[in-house]
C-alpha positions in Angstrom: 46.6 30.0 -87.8 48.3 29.1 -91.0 50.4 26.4 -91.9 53.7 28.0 -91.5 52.6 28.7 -87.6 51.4 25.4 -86.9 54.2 24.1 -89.1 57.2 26.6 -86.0 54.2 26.0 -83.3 54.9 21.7 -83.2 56.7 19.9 -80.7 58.9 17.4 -82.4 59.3 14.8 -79.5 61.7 12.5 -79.1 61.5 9.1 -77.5 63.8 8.8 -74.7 62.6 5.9 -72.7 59.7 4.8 -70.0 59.2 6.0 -66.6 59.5 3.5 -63.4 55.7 3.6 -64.1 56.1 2.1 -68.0 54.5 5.2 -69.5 57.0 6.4 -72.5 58.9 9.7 -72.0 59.6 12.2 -74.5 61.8 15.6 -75.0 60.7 17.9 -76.6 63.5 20.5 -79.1 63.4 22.8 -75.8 64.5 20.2 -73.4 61.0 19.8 -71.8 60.0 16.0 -70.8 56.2 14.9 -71.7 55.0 11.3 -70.7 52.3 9.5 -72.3 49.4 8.4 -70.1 47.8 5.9 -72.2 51.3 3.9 -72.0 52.3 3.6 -75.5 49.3 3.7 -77.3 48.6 5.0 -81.2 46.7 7.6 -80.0 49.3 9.2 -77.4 47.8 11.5 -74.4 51.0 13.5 -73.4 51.1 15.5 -70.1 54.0 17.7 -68.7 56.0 16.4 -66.0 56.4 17.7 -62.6 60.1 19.7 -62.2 61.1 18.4 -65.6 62.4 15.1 -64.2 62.1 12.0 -66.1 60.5 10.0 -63.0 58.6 12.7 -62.1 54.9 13.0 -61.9 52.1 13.8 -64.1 51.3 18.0 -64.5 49.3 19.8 -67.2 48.1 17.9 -70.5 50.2 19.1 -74.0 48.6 22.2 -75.4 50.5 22.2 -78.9 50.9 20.6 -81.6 53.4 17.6 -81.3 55.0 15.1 -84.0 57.0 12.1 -82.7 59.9 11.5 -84.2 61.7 7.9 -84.7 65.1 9.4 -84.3 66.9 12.7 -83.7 66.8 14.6 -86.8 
């Protein structure tokens, strides 16, 4: 894969709050929610969430790439 498709292929995620469980939530630029399992740490583990709802549970761990972003560009 070259640059320019890793480059389209990244998630830019978004930090849009914490969950009733105080692990961070992000959204992704398709509208799809990914929380962080290791609750905030540097090293983020993100997993898909359960019907796309921000209190929802845990599903499948991130596949892509992913930057997180400080604020919407």
């Amino acid at each position: 894969m070259n640059t320019l498709e890793i480059k389209k292929d990244t998630l830019k995620l978004l930090p849009i709050g914490t969950d009733f469980w105080a692990r961070p939530v992000y959204k992704d630029q398709y509208g799809h929610l990914w929380k962080d399992i290791t609750l905030g740490s540097k090293q983020p583990e993100l997993c898909s969430v359960v019907d796309n709802t921000f209190d929802g549970e845990l599903d499948m761990p991130i596949q892509r790439p992913f930057i997180i972003l400080a604020t919407e560009e």
